[in-house]
C-alpha positions as CSV (number, residue, x, y, z in Angstrom):
1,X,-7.7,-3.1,21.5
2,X,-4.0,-2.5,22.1
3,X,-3.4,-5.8,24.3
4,X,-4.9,-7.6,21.5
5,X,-1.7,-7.2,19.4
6,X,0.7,-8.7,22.3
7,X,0.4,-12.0,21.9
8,X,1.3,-11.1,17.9
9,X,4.1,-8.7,18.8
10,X,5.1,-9.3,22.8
11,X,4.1,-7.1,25.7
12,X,7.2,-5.1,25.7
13,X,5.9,-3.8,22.2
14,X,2.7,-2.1,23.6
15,X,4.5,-1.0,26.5
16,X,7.0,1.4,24.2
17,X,4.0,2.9,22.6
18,X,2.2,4.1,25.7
19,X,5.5,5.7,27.1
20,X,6.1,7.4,23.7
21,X,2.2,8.4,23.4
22,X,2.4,10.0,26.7
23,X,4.8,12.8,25.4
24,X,1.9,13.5,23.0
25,X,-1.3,13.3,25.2
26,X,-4.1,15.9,23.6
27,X,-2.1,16.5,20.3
28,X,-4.5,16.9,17.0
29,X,-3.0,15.0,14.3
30,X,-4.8,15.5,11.2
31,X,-4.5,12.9,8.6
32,X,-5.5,14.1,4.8
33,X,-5.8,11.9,1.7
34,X,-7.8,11.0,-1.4
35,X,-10.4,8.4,-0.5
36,X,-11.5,6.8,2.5
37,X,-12.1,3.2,0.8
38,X,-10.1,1.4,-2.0
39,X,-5.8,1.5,-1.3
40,X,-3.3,0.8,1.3
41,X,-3.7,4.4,2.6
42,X,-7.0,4.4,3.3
43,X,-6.6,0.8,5.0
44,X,-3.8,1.9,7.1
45,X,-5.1,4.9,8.4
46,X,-8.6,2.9,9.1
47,X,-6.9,0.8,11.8
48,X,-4.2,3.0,12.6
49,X,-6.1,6.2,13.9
50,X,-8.7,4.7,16.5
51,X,-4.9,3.0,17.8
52,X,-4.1,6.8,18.4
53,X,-7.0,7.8,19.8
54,X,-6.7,5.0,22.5
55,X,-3.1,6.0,22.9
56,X,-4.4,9.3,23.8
57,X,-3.0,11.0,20.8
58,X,-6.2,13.0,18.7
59,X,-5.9,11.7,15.2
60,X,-8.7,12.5,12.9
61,X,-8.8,11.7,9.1
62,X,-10.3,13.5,6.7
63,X,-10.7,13.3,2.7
64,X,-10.1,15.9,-0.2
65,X,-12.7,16.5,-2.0
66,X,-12.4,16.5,-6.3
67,X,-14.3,15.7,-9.7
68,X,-13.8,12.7,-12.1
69,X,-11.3,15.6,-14.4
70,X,-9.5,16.3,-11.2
71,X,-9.0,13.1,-10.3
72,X,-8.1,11.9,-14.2
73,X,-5.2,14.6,-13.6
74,X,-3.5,13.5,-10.2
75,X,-3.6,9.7,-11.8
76,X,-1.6,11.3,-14.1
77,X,0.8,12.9,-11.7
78,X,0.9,9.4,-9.9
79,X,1.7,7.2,-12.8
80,X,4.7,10.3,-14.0
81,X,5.7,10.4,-10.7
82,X,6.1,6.2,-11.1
83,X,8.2,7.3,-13.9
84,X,5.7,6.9,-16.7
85,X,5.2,9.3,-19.4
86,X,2.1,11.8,-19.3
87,X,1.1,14.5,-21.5
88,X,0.1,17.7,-19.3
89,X,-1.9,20.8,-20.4
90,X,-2.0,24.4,-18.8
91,X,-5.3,23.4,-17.8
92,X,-4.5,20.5,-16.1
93,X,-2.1,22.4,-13.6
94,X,-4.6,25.1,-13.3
95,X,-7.6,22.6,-12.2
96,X,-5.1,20.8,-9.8
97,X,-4.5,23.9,-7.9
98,X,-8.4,25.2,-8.4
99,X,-8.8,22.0,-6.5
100,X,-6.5,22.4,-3.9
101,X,-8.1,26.0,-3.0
102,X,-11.4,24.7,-3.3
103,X,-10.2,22.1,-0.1
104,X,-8.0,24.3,1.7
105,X,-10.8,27.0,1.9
106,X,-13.8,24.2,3.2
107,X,-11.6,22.0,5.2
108,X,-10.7,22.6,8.7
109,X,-7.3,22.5,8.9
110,X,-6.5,23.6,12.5
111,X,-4.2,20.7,14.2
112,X,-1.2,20.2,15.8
113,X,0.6,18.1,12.9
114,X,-0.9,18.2,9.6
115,X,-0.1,14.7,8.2
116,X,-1.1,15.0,4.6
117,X,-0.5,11.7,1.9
118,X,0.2,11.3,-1.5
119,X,0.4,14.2,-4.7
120,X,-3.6,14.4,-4.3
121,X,-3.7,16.9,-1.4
122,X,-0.3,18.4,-1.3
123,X,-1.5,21.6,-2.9
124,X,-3.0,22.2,1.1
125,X,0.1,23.2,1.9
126,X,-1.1,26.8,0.7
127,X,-3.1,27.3,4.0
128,X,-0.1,26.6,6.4
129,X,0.4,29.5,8.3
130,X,4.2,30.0,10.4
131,X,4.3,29.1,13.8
132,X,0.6,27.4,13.7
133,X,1.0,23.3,13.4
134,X,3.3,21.2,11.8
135,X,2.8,19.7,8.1
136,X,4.2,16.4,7.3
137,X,4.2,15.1,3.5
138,X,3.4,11.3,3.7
139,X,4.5,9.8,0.1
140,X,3.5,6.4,-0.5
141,X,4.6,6.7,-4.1
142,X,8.0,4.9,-5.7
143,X,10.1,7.9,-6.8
144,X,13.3,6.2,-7.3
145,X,13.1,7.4,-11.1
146,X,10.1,10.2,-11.2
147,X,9.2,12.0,-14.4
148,X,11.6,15.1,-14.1
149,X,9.3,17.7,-15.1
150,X,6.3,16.7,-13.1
151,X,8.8,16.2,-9.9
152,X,10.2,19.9,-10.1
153,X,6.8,21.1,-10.3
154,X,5.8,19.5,-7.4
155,X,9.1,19.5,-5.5
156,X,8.8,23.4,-4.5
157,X,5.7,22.5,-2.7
158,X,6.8,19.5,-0.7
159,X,9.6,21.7,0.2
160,X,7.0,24.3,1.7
161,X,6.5,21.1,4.5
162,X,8.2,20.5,8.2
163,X,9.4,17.2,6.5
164,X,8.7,14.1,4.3
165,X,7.7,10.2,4.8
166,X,9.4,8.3,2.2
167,X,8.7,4.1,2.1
168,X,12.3,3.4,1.0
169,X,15.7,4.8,0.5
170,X,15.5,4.7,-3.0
171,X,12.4,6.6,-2.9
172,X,14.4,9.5,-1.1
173,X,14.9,13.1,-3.2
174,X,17.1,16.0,-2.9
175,X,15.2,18.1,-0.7
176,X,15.7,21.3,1.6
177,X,13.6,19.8,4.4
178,X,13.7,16.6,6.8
179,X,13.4,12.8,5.2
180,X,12.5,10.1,7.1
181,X,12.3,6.6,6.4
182,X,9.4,4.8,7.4
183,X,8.0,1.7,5.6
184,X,4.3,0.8,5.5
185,X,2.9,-2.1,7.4
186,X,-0.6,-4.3,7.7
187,X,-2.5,-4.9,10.7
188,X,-2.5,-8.8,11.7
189,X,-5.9,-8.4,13.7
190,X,-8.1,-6.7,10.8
191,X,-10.6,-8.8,8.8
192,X,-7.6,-9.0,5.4
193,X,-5.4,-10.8,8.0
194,X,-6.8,-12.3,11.4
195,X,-6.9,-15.9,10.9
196,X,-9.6,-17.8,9.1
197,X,-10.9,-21.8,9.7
198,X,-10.7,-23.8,7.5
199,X,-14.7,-23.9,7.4
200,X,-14.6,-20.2,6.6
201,X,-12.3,-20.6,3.6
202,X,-14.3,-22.9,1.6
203,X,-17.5,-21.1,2.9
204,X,-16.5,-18.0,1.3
205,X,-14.9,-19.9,-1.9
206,X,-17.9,-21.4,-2.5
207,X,-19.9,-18.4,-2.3
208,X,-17.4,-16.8,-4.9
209,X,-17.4,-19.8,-7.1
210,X,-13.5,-20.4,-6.6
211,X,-12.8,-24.0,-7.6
212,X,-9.9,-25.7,-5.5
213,X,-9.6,-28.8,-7.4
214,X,-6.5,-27.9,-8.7
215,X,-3.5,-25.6,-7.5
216,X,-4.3,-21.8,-7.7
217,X,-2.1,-19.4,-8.6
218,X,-3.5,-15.3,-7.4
219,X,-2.8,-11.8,-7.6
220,X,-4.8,-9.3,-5.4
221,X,-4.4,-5.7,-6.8
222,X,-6.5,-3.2,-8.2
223,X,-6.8,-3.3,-11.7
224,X,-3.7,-1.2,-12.8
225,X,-1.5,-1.2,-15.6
226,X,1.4,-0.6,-13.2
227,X,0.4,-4.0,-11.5
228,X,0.7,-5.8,-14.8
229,X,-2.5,-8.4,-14.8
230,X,-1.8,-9.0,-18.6
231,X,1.7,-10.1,-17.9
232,X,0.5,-12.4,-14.8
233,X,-1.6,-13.9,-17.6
234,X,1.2,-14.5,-20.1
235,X,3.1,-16.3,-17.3
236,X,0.5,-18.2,-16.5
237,X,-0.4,-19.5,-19.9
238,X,3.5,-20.6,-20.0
239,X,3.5,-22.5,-16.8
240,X,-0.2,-24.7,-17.7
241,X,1.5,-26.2,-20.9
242,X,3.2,-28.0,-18.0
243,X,1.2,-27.9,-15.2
244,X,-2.4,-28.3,-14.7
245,X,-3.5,-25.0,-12.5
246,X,-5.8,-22.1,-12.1
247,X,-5.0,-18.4,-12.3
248,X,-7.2,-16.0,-10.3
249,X,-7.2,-12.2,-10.8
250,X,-8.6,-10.3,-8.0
251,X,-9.1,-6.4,-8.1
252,X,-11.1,-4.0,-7.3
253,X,-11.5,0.2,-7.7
254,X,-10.9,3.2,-5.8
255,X,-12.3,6.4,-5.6
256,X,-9.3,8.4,-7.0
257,X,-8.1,5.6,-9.7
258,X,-10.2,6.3,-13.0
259,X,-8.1,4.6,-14.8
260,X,-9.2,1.1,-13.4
261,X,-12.2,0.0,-15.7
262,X,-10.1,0.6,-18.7
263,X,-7.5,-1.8,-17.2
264,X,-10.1,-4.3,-16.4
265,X,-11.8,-4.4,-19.6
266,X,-8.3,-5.1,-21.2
267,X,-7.9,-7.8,-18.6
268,X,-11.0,-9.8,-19.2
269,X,-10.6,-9.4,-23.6
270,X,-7.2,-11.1,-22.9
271,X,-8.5,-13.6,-20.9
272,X,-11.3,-14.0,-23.3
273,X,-13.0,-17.0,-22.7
274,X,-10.3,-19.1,-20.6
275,X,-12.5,-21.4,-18.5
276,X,-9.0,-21.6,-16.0
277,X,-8.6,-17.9,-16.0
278,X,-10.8,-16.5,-13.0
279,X,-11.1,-12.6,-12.8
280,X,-13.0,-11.1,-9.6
281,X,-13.5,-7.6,-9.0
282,X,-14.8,-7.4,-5.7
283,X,-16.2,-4.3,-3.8
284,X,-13.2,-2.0,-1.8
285,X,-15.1,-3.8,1.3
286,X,-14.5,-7.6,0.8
287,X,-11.5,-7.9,3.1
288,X,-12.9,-11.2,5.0
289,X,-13.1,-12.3,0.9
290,X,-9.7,-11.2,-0.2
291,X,-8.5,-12.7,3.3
292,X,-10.2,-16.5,2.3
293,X,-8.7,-15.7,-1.3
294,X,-5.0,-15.7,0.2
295,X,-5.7,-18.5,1.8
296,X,-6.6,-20.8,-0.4
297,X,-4.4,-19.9,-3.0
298,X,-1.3,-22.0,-3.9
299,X,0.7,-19.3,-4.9
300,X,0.2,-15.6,-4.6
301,X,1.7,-13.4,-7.2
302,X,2.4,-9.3,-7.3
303,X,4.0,-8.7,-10.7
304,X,4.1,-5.2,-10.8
305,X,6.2,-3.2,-12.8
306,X,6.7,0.1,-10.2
307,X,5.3,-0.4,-6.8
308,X,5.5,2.2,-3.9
309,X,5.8,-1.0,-1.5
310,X,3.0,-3.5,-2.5
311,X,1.5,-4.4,1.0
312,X,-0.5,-7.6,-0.8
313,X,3.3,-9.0,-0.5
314,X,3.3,-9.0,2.9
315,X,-0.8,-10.1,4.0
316,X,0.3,-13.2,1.8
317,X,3.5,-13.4,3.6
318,X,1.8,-13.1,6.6
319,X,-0.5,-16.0,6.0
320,X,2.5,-18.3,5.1
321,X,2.1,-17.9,1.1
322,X,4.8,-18.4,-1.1
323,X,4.9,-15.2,-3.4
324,X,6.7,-14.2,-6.2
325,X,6.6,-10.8,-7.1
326,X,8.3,-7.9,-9.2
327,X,11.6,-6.6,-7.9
328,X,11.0,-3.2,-7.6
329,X,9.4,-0.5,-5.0
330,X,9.4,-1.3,-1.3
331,X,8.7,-5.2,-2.3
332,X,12.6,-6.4,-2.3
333,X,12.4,-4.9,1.8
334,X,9.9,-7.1,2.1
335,X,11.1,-10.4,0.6
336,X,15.1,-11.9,0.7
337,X,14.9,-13.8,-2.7
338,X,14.8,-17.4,-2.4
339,X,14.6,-17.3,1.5
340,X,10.7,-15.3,2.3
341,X,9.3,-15.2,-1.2
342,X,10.8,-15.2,-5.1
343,X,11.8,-12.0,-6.8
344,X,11.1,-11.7,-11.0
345,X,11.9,-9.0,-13.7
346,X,10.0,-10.7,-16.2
347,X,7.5,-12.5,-17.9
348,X,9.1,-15.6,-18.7
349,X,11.5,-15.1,-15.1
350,X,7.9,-15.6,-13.2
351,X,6.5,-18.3,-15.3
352,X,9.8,-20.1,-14.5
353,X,9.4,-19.2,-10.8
354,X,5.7,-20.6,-11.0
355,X,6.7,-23.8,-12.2
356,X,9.4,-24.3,-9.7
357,X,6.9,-23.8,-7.0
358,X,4.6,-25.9,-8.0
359,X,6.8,-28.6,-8.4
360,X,8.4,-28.1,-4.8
361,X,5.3,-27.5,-2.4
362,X,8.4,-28.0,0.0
363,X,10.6,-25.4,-0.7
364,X,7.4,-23.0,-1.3
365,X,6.2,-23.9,2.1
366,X,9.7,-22.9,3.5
367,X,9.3,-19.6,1.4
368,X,6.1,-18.6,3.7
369,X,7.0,-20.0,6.9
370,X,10.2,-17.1,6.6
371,X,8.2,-14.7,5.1
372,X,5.7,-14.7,8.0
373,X,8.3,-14.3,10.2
374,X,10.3,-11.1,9.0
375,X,6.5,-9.6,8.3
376,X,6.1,-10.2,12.1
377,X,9.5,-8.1,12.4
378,X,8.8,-5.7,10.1
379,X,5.6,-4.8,8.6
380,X,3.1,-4.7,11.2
381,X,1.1,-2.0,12.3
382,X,2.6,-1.7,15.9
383,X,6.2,-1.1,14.7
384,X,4.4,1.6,11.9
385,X,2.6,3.2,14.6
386,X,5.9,3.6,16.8
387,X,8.1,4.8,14.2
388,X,4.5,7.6,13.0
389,X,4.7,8.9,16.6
390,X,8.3,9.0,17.4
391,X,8.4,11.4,14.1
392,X,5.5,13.4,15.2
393,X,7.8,13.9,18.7
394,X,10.9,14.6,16.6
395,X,8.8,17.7,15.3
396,X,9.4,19.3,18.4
397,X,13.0,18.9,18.7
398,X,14.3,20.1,15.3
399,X,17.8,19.5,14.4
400,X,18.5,16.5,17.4
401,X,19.4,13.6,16.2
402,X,18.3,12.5,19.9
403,X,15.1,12.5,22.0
404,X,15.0,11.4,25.3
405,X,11.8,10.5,26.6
């Protein structure tokens, strides 16, 4: 499967991940996190640990268990730690950490690195014992400006780790232990990206009642307050008292996001009966769908309002898409404004943005051809993988700012 991404990335590419592999023949990684479907986590680590595995390097993934109150709590913890206010009792500490036992005493946590992701399973940490694996905190989350009080309760236990993945320097913290910098990525060759005909576009269109009679404007994200779908309709409503054009909201839910039906609900009363407002919540699955979606859309749109990185940027960028999209999180790494994509801070900023677009199918056809390109330098999952193992090799040579292989 490996030679499959040379042709994307170059043979040379391939080439630097087997030498590096080979320095970690037979080790057990252990990936941990909060759901196998639904989220950018689960979807990287479902391409990126069979790459392992046929690299020679024994990754195995395994997910936390945890009730609906459990997981009500760490969406909590997520959204404070996005910088949102949250109202925390006693009791929701004390079922966080029940939680955590409960895992750490079922799971089998016996591996070489322990490479646990996100606030969800953090709490593990209590079963590390000294001198018996490494542990690696994977954050995918923007901390740039976290909800002090909920940080310093967790910041003692990411502390109790070998070292932290952070997506972007402003993400970085003031800790005791390593940081290292290492953005996410998407895979070019899984069903959300490989290319598509033409024929396989409209197929699935049809079959989703999409109408492409007139330009389409789309945002792909789970239903999420942090993702702003209410705000994406307010632009759009601006833009059509110009421009004849569609809007198409595509979501979805995940195991560990309660919060999502509430958001949707919100989402289709504001829509309320708006025969050129399309809203589509689609099964965790439907990556071939959300692919085709992409696609055919005009314009793709991410207007969130805190973003740990916002991969949807880039599997739009990566299919030539013009995208406009909030300037904040990991996205600005991932688009130059006004060379690979359009950055916005508001409302009325991306309405204007919209309307430019459409109006300049040139310029917007520009705006992808560049943003494919730096994706194909930055964000795919070869130059993700290389930069996941050269850290796990770093382990074992603490304090070098050099490893020779």
């Amino acid at each position: 499967m490996l030679e499959q991404y040379a042709p994307i990335v170059g043979a040379g590419v391939i080439d630097d991940l087997r030498l590096i592999a080979k320095k970690l023949a037979g080790r057990v990684v252990r990936n941990v996190n909060s759901t196998a479907v639904g989220g950018g986590v689960a979807e990287i680590l479902n391409r990126m640990v069979p790459l392992c595995k046929e690299l020679g390097v024994d990754a195995r993934w395994d997910v936390i268990k945890g009730g609906e109150q459990f997981y009500a709590v760490t969406k909590k913890i997520h959204n404070a730690l996005h910088g949102a206010t949250q109202e925390f009792s006693p009791s929701d500490w004390d079922l966080y950490w029940q939680t955590q036992e409960l895992n750490a005493a079922q799971m089998d946590l016996n591996a070489d690195i322990l490479f646990i992701h996100d606030p969800q399973p953090a709490g593990l940490i209590v079963k590390k014992t000294p001198g018996k694996g490494r542990w690696i905190w994977r954050c995918h989350i923007d901390l740039s400006s976290p909800d002090l009080a909920v940080w310093n309760a967790l910041k003692p236990v990411v502390e109790r780790y070998d070292a932290s993945v952070f997506s972007a320097p402003a993400f970085s913290q003031v800790l005791s232990i390593q940081q290292v910098l290492i953005s996410p990525s998407i895979d070019p060759l899984s069903d959300k990206n490989r290319d598509l005909t033409q024929e396989e576009v409209a197929a699935i269109c049809d079959r989703l009642q999409i109408p492409r009679d007139r330009p389409l404007i789309t945002q792909v994200s789970r239903f999420d307050y942090l993702k702003d779908p209410v705000g994406v309709i307010e632009a759009f409503r601006m833009v059509r008292e110009r421009i004849d054009c569609r809007l198409l909201l595509v979501g979805g839910s995940a195991d560990d996001d309660p919060e999502g039906a509430k958001v949707l609900a919100e989402v289709r009363d504001r829509a309320a009966d708006d025969p050129d407002i399309l809203i589509l919540c689609l099964p965790p699955t439907s990556h071939v769908e959300i692919n085709a979606i992409q696609r055919a859309s005009d314009i793709i749109v991410q207007k969130s309002i805190r973003e740990g990185f916002g991969l949807t940027v880039s599997e739009a960028l990566w299919k030539g898409k013009p995208v406009i999209a909030g300037a904040v999180g990991g996205i600005p790494l991932q688009i130059t404004h006004k060379h690979s994509g359009i950055l916005t801070h508001s409302v009325e900023g991306t309405a204007y943005w919209l309307k430019q677009l459409l109006q300049s199918p040139d310029f917007a056809r520009k705006l992808g051809e560049n943003g494919r390109e730096h994706v194909r330098d930055n964000f795919l999952l070869t130059r993700h993988l290389r930069e996941y193992l050269m850290l796990f090799l770093s382990l074992d040579h603490p304090g070098k700012d050099v490893v020779y292989l």
